[in-house]
C-alpha positions in Angstrom: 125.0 102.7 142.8 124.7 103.3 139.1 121.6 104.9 137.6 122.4 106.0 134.6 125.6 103.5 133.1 123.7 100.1 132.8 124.7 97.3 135.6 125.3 94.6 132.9 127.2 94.8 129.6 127.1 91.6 127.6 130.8 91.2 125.6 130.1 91.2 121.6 127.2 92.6 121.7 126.7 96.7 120.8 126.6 98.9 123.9 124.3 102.4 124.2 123.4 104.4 126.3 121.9 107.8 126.8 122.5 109.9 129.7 120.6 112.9 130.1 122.4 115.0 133.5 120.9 118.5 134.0 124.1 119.3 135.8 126.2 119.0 133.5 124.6 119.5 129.9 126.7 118.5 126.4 128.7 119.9 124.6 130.0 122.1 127.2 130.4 118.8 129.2 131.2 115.1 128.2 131.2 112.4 130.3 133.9 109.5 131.3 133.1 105.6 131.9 135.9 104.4 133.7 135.9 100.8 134.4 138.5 98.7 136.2 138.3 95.1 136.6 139.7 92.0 135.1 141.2 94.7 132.8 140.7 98.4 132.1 138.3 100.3 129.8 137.9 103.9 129.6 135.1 105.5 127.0 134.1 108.9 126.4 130.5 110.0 125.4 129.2 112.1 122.2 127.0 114.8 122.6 123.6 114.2 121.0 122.1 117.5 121.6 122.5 118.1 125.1 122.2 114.9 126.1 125.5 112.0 126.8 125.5 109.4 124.7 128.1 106.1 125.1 128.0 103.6 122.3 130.3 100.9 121.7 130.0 98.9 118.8 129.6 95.1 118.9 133.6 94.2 117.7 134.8 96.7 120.1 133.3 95.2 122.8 133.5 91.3 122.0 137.3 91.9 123.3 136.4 93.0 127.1 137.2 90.7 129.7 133.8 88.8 131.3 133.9 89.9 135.4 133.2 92.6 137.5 134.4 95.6 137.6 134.3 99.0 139.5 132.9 102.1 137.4 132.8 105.5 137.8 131.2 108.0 135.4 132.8 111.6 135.3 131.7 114.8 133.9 135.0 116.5 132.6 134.5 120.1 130.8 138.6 121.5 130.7 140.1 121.3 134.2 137.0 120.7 135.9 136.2 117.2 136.6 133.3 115.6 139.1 132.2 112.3 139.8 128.6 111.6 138.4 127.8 108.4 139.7 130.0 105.6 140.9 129.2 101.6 141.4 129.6 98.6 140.1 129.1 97.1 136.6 129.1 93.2 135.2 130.5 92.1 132.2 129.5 88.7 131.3 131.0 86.7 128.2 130.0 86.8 124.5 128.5 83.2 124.6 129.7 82.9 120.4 133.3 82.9 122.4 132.2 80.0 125.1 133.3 76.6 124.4 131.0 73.3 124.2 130.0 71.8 127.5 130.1 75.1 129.6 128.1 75.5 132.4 126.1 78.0 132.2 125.0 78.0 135.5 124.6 80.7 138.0 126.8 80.6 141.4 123.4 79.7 143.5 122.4 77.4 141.5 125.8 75.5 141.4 125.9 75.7 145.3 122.4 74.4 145.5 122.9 71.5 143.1 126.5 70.4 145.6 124.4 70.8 148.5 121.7 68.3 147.3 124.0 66.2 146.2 125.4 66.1 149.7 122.4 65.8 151.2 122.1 62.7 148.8 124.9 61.3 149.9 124.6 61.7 153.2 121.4 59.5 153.0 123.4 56.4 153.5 125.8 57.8 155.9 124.9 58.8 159.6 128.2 59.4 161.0 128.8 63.3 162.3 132.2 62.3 162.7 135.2 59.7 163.3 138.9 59.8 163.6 141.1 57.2 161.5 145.1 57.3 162.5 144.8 60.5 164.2 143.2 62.3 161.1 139.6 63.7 162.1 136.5 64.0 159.6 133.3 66.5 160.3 130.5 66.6 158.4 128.2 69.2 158.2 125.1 68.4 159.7 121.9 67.6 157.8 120.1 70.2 159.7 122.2 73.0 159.0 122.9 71.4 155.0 118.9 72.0 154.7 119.0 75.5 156.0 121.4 76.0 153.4 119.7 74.5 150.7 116.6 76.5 151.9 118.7 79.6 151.4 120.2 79.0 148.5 116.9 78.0 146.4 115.4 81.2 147.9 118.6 83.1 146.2 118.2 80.5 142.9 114.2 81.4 142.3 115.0 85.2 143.1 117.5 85.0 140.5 115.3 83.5 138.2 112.5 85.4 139.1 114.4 88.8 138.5 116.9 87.7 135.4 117.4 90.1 132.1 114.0 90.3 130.4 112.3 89.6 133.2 109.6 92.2 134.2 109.4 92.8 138.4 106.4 90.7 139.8 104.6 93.3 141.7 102.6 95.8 141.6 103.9 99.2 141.5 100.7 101.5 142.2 101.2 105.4 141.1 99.0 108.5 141.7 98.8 111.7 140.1 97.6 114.9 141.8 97.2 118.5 141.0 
């Protein structure tokens, strides 16, 4: 799990990020993002202080392919090298690059819009199954098509709920004692 490196990069637009490790303090250290996914990006931090900083200007970063990818972050001072935090990071697309009529749609939402449209369908039609010429059709039934749906709208208003910009919505109560 990453704590430091953010989760989400958005391509073409600037990346930065400041890393502060106690461990392993710059300049005697600098730390490596290695990413590996649709395609490979390797960056190495400055030393502000003795703090890690990664930034990656806008251009630089409008050419990295959208997906996921696998990241770890190493601190590398001469031969010594060790693995800071390790996890996974999403890049999605620079929507400047996206063409007209994309769906911008998240997978549960897509998933949720079929299976209502099946369910639709499906209003008409109250055959489980039948068998032309030796060829065999099995619908899904309604009952398990609206657990489904159930589970998927849970997934789509978590989404929503939780998306970039979005603050938590609970309370987090904290305490301070001598």
């Amino acid at each position: 799990m990453l704590n430091f490196f953010p989760t989400s990069i958005t391509a073409g637009l600037n990346l930065k990020c400041e890393v502060i490790s106690h461990e392993f303090l710059a300049p005697e250290w600098e730390l490596h993002a290695i990413l590996r996914g649709p395609s490979a990006i390797d960056l190495v931090s400055i030393a502000i202080g003795t703090a890690h900083q990664f930034a990656v200007s806008a251009s630089d970063t409008q050419g990295w392919n959208a997906g996921d990818y696998a990241a770890s972050i190493r601190a590398v001072s001469g031969g010594d090298v060790h693995e800071v935090e390790a996890g996974q990071v999403k890049i999605t697309p620079d929507l400047v690059g996206l063409e007209p009529g994309h769906d911008a749609r998240g997978h549960a939402q897509k998933v949720l819009d079929a299976i209502e449209a099946v369910i639709e369908g499906r209003a008409s039609k109250d055959q489980q199954s039948y068998t032309i010429n030796g060829r065999a059709l099995v619908r899904t039934a309604i009952a398990d098509l609206l657990l489904l749906r159930d589970r998927y709208k849970k997934e789509f208003a978590r989404q929503k709920a939780g998306g970039p910009g979005k603050l938590l919505r609970r309370k987090v109560k904290v305490g301070f004692s001598r």
